[in-house]
C-alpha positions in Angstrom: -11.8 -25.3 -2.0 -12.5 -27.0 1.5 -12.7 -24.5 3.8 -11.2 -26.6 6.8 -8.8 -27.9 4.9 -7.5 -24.5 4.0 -7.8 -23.4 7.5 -6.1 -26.3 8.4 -3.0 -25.5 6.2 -3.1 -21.8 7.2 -3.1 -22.8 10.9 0.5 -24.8 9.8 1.5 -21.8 8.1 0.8 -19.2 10.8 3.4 -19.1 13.8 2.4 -20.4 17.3 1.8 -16.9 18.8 -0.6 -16.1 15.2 -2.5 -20.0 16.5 -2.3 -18.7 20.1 -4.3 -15.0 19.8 -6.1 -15.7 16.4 -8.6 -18.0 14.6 -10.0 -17.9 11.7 -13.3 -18.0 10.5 -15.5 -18.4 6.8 -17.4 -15.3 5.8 -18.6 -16.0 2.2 -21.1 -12.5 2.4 -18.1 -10.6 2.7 -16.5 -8.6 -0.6 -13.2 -9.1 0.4 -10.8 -12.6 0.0 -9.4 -11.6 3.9 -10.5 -9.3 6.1 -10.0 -8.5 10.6 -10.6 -5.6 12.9 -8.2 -4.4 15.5 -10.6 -5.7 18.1 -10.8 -4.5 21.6 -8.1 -4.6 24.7 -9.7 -7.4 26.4 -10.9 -10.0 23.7 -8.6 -13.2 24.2 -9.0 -13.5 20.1 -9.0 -11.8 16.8 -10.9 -13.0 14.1 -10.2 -13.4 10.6 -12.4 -13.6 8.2 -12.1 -15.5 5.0 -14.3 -16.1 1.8 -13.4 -18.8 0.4 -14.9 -18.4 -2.4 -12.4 -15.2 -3.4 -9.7 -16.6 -1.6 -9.3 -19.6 -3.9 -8.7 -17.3 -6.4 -5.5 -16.5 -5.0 -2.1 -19.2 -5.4 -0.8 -20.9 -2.5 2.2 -18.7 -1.7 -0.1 -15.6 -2.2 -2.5 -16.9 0.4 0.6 -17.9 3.0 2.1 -14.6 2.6 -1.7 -12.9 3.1 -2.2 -14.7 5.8 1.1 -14.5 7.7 0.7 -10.4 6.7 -2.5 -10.6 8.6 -1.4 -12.3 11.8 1.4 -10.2 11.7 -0.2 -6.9 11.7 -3.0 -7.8 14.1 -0.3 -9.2 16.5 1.6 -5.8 15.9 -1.3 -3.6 17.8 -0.7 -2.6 20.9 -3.1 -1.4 23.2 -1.6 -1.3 26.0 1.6 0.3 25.6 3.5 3.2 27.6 2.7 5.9 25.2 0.6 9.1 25.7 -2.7 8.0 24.4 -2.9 4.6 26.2 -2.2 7.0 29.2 -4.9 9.1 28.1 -7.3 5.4 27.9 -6.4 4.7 31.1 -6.5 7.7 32.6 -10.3 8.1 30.9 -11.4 4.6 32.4 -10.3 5.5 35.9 -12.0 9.3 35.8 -15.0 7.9 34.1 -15.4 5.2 37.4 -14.7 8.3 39.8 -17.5 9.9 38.4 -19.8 7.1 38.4 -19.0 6.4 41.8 -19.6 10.0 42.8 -22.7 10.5 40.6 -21.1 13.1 38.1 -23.1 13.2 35.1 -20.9 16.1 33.1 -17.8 14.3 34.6 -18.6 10.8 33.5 -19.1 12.2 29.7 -16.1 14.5 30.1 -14.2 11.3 30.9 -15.9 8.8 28.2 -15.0 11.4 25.9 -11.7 11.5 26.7 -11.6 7.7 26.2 -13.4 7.6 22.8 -11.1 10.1 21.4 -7.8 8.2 22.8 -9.4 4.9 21.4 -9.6 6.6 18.1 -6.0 8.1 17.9 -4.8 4.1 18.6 -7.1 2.9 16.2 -6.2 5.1 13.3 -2.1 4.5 14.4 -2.8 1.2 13.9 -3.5 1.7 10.5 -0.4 4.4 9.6 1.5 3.3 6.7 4.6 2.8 9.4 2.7 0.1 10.8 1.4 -1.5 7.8 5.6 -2.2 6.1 6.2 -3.4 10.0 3.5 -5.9 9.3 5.1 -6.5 6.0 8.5 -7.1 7.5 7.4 -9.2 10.0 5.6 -11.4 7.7 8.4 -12.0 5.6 10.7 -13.1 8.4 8.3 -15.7 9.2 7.8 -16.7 5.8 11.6 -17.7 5.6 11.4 -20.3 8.3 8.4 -21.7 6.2 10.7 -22.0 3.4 10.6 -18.6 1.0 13.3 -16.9 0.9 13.0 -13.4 1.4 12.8 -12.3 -2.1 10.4 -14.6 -3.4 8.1 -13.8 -0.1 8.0 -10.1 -0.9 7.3 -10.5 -4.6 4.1 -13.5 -3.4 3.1 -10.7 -1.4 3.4 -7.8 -3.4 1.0 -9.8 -5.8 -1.0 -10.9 -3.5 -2.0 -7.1 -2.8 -2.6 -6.5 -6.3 -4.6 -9.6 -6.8 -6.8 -8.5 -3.8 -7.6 -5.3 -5.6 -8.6 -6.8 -8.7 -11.0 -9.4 -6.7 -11.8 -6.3 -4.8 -13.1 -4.7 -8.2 -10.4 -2.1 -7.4 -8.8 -0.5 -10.2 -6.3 1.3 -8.1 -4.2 1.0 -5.2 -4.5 2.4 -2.1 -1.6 4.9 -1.1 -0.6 2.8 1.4 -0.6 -0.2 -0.7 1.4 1.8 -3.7 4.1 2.2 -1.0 3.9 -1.4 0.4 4.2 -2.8 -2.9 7.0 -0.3 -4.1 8.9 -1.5 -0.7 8.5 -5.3 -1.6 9.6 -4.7 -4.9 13.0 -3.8 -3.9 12.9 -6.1 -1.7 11.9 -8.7 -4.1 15.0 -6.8 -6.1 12.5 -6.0 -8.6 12.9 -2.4 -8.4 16.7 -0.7 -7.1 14.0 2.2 -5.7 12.9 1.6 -2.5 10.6 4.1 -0.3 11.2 7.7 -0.6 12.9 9.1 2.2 10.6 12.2 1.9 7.2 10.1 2.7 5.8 10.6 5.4 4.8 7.4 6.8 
């Protein structure tokens, strides 16, 4: 596999707001066919990373539906949102500066502190299994106007999670992945069960 000619294709496949705010980049030393970090507030991009090597492994629809998945989810964190731990961010930077300015030592770590631990609250959210099917969602709308329909895009990426696991070496599922994939299955109308009301997601 050519890695800019696959990059090329994904870069068709991904919408203009995934082109915009995302690029994508080959990582062959990494374990894992597709892999991104929330990244920080004020980088104009998030990268993707891709092995190539693993990803080939994976069939065409799989790898649209990853990569749409991915570009979905990474578009779908929000750091600055009206909520109370961006609040809590902001409200961190601004006392952390005060005290700078006025030469507070205990002040300035009270206030990092207070940042760090905001930071952390929206990092972990970002990974909530709630946020992970809206990803999921999200990807499969966008897969329809490249030509799935909806059922076939949520059974491409329900095996596309599984196929990750095996290249992974994994011989199980994540729990957040069992639910993904038990969600896409009825989707997919594989399954009449869908997620249990009694999950806490």
């Amino acid at each position: 596999m050519d890695p800019a000619i696959e990059i090329t294709r994904l870069l068709d496949v991904m919408p203009a707001s995934g082109r915009m705010k995302t690029k994508l980049q080959s990582k062959p030393q990494q374990p894992k066919p597709i892999d991104c970090e929330v990244g920080l507030p004020w980088d104009k991009e998030r990268i993707i990373w891709i092995n190539f090597d693993l990803w080939r492994h994976l069939s065409q629809p799989q790898r649209d539906l990853l990569i749409l998945r991915t570009v979905s989810w990474l578009l779908g964190v929000r750091w600055f949102k009206p909520d109370l731990y961006q609040g809590v961010v902001v409200a961190g930077i601004l006392g952390t500066l005060v005290e700078l300015a006025q030469g507070d030592a205990v002040g300035v770590v009270v206030a990092g502190g207070l940042v760090g631990v905001a930071g952390t609250q929206i990092w972990r959210s970002s990974r909530s299994a709630h946020i992970e099917l809206l990803a999921d969602t999200d990807a499969l709308q966008v897969a329809q106007r490249r030509g799935y329909t909806e059922p076939e895009a949520a059974r491409y990426l329900m095996e596309a999670i599984e196929a990750v696991a095996k290249i992974e070496g994994r011989t199980t599922l994540s729990f957040t992945e069992l639910i993904r994939c038990q969600n896409l299955r009825a989707i997919a109308g594989i399954s009449p069960l869908g997620i249990p009301k009694n999950v806490n997601l």
